[in-house]
N, C-alpha and C positions, 0 to 999 in steps of 0.2 A: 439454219434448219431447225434447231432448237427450239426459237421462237416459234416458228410457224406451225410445228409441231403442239407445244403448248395451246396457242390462237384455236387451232382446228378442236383441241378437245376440249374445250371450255376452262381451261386452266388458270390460273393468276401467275404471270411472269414477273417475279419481282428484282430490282438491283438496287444492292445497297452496301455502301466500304465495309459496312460491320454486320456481326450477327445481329439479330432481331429478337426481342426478348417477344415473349407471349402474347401482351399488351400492345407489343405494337403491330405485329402480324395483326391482329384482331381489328385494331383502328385501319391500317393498310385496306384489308378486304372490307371495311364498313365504307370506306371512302371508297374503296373502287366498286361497291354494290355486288361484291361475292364473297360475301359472309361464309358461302355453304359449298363453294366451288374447291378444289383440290387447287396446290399452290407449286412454286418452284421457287425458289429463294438462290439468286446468285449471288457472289462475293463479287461485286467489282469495285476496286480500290482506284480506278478513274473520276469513280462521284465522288468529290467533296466533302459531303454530308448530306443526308434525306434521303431520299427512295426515289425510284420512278417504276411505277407499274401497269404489266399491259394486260386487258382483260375487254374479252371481244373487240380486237382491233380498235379500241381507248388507250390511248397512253394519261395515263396520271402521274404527272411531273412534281413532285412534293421535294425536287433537289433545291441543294443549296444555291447551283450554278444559276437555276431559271429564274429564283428569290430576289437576286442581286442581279441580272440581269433586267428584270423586272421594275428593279426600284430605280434603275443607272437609268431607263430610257423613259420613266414616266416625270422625272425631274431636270 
C-alpha cells in the first residue's frame, strides 16, 4: 500500500541496505528525473548494495543484484 501511495502522489520511492548521504539522494533523483519531487527513503537490508527507485511507475534498478545478473547472462 505504501508504494502505491507514494506512485499516486508523485513521490520517489527509494530502497537501499544503507542510509544515503546528501550526494547520493541528489544523483538517485537526477537519474530518476525528480530532482524536485518529495522522496521516501527505506531501509532494506535484502539489497546487496545500490538502490532501486520507483518514480511514476519507472522502476530504476541501480542494484548490485541486476549488475551481476547482467554481466552473468550477456557472457
Amino acid at each position: 500500500k505504501l508504494m502505491s501511495r507514494e506512485q499516486e502522489s508523485g513521490s520517489v520511492y527509494i530502497e537501499t541496505p544503507f542510509p544515503l548521504s546528501q550526494d547520493a539522494l541528489s544523483t538517485i533523483k537526477e537519474i530518476s528525473n525528480s530532482s524536485e519531487a518529495p522522496h521516501t527513503v527505506v531501509i532494506n537490508k535484502n539489497i546487496l548494495a545500490g538502490f532501486t527507485a520507483r518514480y511514476k511507475n519507472t522502476l530504476y534498478d541501480g542494484s548490485a543484484e541486476r549488475i551481476i545478473k547482467q554481466l552473468t547472462t550477456n557472457n
